[in-house]
C-alpha positions as CSV (number, residue, x, y, z in Angstrom):
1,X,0.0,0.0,0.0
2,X,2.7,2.7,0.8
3,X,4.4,1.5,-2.2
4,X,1.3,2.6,-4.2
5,X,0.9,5.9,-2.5
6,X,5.2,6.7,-2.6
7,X,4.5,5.3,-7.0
8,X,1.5,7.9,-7.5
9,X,3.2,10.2,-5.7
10,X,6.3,10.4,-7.6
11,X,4.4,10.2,-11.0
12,X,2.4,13.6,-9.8
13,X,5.5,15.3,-9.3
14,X,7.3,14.1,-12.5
15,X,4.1,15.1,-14.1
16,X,3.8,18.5,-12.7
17,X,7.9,18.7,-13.7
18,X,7.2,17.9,-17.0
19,X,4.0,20.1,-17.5
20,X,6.0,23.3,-15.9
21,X,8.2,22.6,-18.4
22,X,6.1,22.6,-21.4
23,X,4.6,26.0,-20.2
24,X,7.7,27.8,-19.8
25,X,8.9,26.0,-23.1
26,X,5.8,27.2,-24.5
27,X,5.9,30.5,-23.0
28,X,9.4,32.0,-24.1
29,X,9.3,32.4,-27.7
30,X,5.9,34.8,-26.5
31,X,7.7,36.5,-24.2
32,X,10.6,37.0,-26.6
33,X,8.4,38.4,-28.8
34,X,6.3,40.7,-27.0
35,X,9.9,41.8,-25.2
36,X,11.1,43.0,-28.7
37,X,7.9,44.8,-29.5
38,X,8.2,46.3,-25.8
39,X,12.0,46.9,-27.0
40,X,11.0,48.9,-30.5
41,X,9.1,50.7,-29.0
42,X,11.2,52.6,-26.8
43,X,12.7,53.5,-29.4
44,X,10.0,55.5,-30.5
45,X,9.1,57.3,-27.2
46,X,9.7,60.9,-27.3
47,X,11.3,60.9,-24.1
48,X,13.2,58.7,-24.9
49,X,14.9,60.7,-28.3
50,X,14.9,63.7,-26.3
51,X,17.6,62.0,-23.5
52,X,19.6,60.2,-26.6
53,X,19.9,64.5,-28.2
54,X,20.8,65.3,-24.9
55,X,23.5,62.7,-24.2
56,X,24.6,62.6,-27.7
57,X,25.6,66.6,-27.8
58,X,26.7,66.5,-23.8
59,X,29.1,63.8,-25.7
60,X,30.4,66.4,-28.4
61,X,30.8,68.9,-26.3
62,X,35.0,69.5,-25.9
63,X,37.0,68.4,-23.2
64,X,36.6,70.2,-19.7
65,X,34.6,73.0,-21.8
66,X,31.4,72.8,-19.1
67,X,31.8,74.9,-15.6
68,X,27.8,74.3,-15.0
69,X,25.8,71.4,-14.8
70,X,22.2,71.0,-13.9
71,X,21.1,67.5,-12.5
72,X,17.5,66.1,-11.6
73,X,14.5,65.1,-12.5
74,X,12.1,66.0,-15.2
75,X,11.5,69.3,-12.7
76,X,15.5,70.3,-13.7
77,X,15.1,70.1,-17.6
78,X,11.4,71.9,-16.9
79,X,13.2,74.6,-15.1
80,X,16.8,75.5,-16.3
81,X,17.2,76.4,-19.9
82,X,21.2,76.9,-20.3
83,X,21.0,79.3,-23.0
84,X,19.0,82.0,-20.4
85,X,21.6,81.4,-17.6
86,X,24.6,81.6,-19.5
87,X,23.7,84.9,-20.7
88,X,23.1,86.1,-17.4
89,X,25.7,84.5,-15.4
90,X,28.7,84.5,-18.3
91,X,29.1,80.3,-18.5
92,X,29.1,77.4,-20.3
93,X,26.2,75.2,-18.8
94,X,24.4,72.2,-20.0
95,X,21.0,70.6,-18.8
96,X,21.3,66.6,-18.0
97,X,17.8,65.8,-16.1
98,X,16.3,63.2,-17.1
99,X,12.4,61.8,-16.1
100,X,12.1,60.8,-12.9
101,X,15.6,60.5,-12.2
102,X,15.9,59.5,-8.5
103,X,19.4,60.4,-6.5
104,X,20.6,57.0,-7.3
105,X,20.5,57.5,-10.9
106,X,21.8,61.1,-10.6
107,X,24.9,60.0,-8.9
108,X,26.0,57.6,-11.7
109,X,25.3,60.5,-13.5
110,X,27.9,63.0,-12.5
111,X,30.1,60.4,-12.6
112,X,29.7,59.7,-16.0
113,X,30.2,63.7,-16.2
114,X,33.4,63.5,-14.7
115,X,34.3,61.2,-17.1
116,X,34.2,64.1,-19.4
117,X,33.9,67.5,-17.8
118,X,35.5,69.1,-14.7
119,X,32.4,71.8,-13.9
120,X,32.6,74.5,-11.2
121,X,29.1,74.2,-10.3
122,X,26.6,71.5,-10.0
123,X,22.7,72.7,-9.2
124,X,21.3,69.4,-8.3
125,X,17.5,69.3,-8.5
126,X,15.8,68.1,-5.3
127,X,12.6,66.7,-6.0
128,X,10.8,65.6,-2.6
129,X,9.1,62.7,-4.5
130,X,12.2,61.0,-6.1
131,X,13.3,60.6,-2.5
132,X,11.0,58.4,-0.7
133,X,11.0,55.4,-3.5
134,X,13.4,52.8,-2.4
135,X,14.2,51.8,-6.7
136,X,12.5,52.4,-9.5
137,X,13.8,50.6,-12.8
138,X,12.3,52.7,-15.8
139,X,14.8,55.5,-14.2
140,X,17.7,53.8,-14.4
141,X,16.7,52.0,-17.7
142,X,16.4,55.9,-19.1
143,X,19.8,56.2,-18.2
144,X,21.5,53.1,-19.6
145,X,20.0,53.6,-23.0
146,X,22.2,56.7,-23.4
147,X,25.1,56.3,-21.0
148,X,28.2,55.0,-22.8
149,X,29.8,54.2,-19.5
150,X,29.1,49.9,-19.3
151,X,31.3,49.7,-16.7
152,X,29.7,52.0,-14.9
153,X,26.0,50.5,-15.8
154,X,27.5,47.3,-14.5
155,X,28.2,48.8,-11.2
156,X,25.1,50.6,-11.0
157,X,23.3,47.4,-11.4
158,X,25.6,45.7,-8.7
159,X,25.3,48.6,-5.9
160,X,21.7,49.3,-6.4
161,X,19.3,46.8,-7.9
162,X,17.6,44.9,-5.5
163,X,17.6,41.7,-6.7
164,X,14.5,41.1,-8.1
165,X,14.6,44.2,-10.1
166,X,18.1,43.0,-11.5
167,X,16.1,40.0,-13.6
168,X,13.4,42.5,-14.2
169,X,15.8,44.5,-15.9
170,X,17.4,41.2,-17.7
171,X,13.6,40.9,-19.4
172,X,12.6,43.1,-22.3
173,X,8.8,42.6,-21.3
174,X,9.4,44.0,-17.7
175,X,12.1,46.7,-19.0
176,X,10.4,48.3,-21.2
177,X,6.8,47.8,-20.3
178,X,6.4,51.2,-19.5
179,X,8.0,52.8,-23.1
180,X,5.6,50.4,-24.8
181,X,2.3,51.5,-23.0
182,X,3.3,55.2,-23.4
183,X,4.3,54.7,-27.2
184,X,1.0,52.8,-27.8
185,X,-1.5,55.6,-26.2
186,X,0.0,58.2,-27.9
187,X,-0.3,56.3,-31.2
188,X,-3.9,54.9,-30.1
189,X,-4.5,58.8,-29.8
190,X,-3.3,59.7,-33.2
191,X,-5.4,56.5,-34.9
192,X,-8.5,57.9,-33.3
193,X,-8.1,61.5,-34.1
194,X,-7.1,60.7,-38.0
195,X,-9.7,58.1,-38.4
196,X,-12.9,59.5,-36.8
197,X,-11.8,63.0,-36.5
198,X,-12.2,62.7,-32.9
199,X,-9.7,64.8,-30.4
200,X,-9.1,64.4,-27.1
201,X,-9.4,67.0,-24.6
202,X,-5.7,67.0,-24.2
203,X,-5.2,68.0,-28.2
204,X,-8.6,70.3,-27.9
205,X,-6.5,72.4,-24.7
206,X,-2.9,71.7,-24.8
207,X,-1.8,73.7,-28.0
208,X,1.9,74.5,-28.7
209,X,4.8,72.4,-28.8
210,X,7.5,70.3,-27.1
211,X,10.8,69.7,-28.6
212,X,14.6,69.2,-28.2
213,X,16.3,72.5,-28.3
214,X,20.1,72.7,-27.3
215,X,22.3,72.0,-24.4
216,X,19.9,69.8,-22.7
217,X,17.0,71.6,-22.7
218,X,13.8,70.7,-23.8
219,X,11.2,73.6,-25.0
220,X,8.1,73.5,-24.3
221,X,5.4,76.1,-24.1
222,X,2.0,73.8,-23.1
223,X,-0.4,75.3,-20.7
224,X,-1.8,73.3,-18.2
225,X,-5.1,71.1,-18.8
226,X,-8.3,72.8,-16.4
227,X,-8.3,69.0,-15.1
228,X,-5.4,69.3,-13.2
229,X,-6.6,72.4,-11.5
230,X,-8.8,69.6,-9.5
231,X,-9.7,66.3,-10.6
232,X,-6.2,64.7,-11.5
233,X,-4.3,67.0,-9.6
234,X,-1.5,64.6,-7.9
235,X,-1.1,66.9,-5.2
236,X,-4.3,66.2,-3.8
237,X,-3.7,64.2,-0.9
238,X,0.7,65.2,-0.1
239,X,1.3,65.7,3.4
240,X,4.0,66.9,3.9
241,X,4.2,65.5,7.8
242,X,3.3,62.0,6.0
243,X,6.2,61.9,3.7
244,X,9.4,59.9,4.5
245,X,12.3,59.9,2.4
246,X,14.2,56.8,1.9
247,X,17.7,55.3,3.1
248,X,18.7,54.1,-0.4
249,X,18.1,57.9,-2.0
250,X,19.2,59.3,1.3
251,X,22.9,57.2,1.2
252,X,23.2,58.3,-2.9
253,X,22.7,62.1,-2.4
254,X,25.0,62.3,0.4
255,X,27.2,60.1,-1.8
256,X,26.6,62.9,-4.8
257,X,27.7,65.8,-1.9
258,X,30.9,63.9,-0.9
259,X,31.9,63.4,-5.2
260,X,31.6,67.5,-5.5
261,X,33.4,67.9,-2.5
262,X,36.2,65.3,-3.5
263,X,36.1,67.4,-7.2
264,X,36.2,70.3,-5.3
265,X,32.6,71.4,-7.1
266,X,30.4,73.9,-5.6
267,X,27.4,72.2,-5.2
268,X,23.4,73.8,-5.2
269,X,20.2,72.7,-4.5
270,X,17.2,73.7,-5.9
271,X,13.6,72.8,-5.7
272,X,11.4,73.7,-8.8
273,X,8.3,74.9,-8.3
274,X,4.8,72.9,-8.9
275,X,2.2,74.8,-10.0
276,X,0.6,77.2,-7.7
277,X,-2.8,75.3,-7.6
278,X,-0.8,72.3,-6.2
279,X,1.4,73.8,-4.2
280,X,-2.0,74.8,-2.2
281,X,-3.2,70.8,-1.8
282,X,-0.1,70.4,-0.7
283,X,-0.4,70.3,3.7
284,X,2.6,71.1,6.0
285,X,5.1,71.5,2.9
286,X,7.0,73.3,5.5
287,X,8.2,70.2,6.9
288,X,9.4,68.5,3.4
289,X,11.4,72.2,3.1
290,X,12.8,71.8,6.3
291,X,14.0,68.6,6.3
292,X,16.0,69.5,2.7
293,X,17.1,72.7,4.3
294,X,18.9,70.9,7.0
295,X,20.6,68.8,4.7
296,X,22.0,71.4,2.7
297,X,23.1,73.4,6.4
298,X,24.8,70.7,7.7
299,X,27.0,70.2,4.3
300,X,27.5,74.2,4.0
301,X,25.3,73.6,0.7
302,X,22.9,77.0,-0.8
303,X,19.6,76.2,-1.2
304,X,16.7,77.6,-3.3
305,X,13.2,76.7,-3.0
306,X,10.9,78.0,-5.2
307,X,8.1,76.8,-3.8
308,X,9.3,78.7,-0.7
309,X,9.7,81.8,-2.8
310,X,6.6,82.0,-4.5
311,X,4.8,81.5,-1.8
312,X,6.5,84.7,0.0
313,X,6.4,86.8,-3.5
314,X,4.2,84.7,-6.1
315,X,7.0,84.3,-9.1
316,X,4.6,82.2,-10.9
317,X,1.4,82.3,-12.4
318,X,-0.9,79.8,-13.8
319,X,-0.2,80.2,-17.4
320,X,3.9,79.4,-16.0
321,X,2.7,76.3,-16.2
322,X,2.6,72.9,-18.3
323,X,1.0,70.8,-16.2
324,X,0.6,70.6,-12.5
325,X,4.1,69.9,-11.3
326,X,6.1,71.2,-14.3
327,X,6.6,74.6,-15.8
328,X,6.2,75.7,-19.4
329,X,9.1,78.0,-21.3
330,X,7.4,81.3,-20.2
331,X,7.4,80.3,-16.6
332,X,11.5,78.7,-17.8
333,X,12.1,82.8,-18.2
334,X,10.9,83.9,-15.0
335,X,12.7,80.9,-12.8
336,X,16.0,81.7,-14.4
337,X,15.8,85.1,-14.3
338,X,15.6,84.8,-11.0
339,X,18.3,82.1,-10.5
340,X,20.7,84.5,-12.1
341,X,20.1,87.0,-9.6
342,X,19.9,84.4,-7.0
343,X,23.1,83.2,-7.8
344,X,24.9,86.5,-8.3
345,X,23.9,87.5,-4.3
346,X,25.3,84.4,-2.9
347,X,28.2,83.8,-5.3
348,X,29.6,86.7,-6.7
């Protein structure tokens, strides 16, 4: 009898073996194929060509010809144009933010800088919510499509993929899952709109353009949609005593503040400014401020706020605005009109 039972036993094991691995026999030439479309498509994001102009001319640029560098998110590239403050300020800037580029990302980036430039100043964009994710892969994946560094990729991957996010990466389906869905809308937009004459509200409102200009900087002069004045505003529920950055950020910006100090680089931070609309959702922002602020005080670091400034002397308007978090070229004008005077106070 226990024969019997140990026989069937074994036979539904070899069975459930075998059938696993017909299904992941089965399963890999789909996933291959889906991860190449996923893989094609990122090609075809515009964010995407917007990093590979901005790498590729950084690249061009001579030898230890940069003494300014702006680093950060989306809200850096949204907020410095280099052309404006090198006209006011007298230097040689460029503009490497990239979206949603968290601290971990933006300290493989300066090295990969170094690798190339010896700047004077960095301003390093401090963006509250790229410090309280612990990873987040289509980041670094932005930055490893343009970086010509592999050695430095490699180490990035080592130091600060947690491991399940390092066979994530390994996998064209999970990599670029998020270039695929954003190519796709945009070109299930345009099929609708040329087929049935149908726009969306987003076409209807958000005239103007967005495109690749020089140095890093990407134009854009979009005002923002009446939705995000309420309905998708993602400032809605922020509070600020509720928010809690992260150790892995935390350990990669102060990593970023000990690589200026070894390159004896003056380093800056900056917040941009959201859009006033969101800045008012926003509760107890005084406490995000503050926590930043002390940062920068304790490493004998300048620091400007805008949020904190506009609030005091209301820089920015509504029509400064792209979209609830970003700002469009005429509010670009203001911000670094500003910045140069900033600058010139506590520098010059």
């Amino acid at each position: 009898m226990e024969d019997n039972l140990y026989t069937s036993s074994f036979k539904e094991n070899i069975l459930f073996i075998l059938k696993t691995i017909i299904f992941i026999v089965c399963a890999l030439p789909v996933i291959y194929f889906i991860g190449n479309k996923y893989s094609v498509a990122s090609t075809e994001n515009l964010v995407n060509s917007y990093n590979q102009s901005r790498w590729d001319e950084f690249y061009a640029q001579p030898e230890n010809s940069i003494d300014m560098v702006f680093l950060g998110s989306s809200h850096s590239y949204c907020t410095f144009d280099p052309l404006i403050i090198d006209e006011g300020l007298g230097t040689n800037s460029y503009q490497l933010g990239m979206p949603l580029q968290h601290l971990d990302s933006t300290y493989y980036t300066l090295r990969e800088v170094l690798n190339y430039q010896q700047p004077e100043d960095v301003v390093l964009e401090v963006y509250w919510d790229m410090l309280d994710d612990e990873f987040e892969l289509t980041q670094a994946g932005y930055l490893f499509q343009v970086m010509k560094n592999k050695d430095l990729e490699k180490e990035y991957i080592k130091e600060v993929f947690p491991l399940s996010e390092k066979v994530k990466y390994n996998i064209n389906i999970f990599r670029y899952q998020a270039d695929y869905f954003a190519y796709r809308n945009s070109k299930l937009k345009e099929k609708i709109e040329n087929n049935f004459g149908v726009f969306t509200p987003q076409t209807e409102k958000q005239e103007g353009i967005e495109q690749y200009r020089s140095k890093g900087y990407t134009y854009c002069n979009y005002n923002m949609l009446p939705d995000e004045f309420d309905k998708t505003n993602q400032f809605k529920n922020t509070d600020g005593k509720e928010w809690e950055p992260k150790e892995a950020q935390l350990k990669y910006l102060n990593k970023i503040i000990e690589l200026c100090k070894e390159n004896g680089i003056r380093l800056t931070f900056v917040t941009a400014p959201v859009a006033n609309v969101s800045l008012d959702y926003i509760k107890n922002y005084d406490v995000i401020h503050d926590y930043i602020q002390n940062i920068a005080d304790e490493n004998g670091i300048k620091y400007l706020d805008y949020n904190i400034v506009n609030k005091d002397k209301t820089l920015f308007a509504t029509e400064n605005f792209r979209d609830d978090a970003h700002l469009n070229h005429s509010g670009v004008e203001i911000a670094d009109e500003y910045f140069i005077n900033w600058y010139k106070e506590n520098y010059k």
